[in-house]
C-alpha positions as CSV (number, residue, x, y, z in Angstrom):
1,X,-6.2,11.3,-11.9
2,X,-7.2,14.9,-11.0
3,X,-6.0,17.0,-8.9
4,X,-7.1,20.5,-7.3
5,X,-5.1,22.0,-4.4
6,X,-6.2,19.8,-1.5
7,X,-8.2,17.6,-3.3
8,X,-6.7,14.4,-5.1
9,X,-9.3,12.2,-7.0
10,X,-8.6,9.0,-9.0
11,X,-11.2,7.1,-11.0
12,X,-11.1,3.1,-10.0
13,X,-9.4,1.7,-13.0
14,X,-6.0,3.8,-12.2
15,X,-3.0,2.6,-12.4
16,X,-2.4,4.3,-8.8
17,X,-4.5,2.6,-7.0
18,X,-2.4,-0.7,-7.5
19,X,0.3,0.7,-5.8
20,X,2.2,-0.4,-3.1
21,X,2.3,3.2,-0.9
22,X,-1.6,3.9,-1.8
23,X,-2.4,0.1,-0.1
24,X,-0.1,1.2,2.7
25,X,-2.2,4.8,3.4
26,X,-5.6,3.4,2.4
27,X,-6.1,1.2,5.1
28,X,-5.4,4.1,7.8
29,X,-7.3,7.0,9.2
30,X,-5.8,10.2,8.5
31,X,-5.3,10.6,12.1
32,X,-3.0,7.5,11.8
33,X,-0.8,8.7,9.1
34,X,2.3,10.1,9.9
35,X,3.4,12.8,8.0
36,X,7.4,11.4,8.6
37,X,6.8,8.5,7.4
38,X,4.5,9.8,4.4
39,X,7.6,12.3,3.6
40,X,10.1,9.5,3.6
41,X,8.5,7.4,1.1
42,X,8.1,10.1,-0.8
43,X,11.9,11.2,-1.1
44,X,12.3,7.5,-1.8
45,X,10.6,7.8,-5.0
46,X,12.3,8.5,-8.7
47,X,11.1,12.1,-9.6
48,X,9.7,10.7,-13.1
49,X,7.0,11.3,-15.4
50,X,5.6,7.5,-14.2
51,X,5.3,8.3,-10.7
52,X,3.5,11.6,-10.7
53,X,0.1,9.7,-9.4
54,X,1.6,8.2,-6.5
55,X,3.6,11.7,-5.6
56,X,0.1,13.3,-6.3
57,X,-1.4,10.9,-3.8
58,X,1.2,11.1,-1.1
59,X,1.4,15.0,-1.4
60,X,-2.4,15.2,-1.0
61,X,-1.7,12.8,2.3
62,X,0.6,15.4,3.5
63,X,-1.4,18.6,3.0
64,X,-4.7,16.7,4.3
65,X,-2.7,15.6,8.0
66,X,-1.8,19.1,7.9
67,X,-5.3,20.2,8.7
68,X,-5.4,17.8,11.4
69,X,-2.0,19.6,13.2
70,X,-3.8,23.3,13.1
């Protein structure tokens, strides 16, 4: 996984891409996300070393439907 302010990359054999919440996102435009509902799954998730690729993934969610509010 790599990261870069607004951008969020993962290669295809990560372990992130198996996960529940990136299945949920992928399969919606960004202009279907909701940023509520992106936050709440992400307070819902234990702040540890094996879940920085999903926060990573769901922060990059938020600050992308962030453009789209400007």
């Amino acid at each position: 996984m790599v990261g870069y302010q607004i951008n969020w990359n993962a290669s295809a054999s990560e372990k992130v891409l198996q996960h529940e919440l990136y299945t949920k996102y992928a399969s919606l435009t960004f202009g279907e996300i909701q940023p509520d509902d992106v936050k709440a799954d992400l307070a819902g998730i234990m702040a540890t070393t094996g879940s920085t690729a999903i926060c990573a993934y769901l922060a990059w969610l938020l600050r992308t439907t962030a453009f789209l509010e400007e």
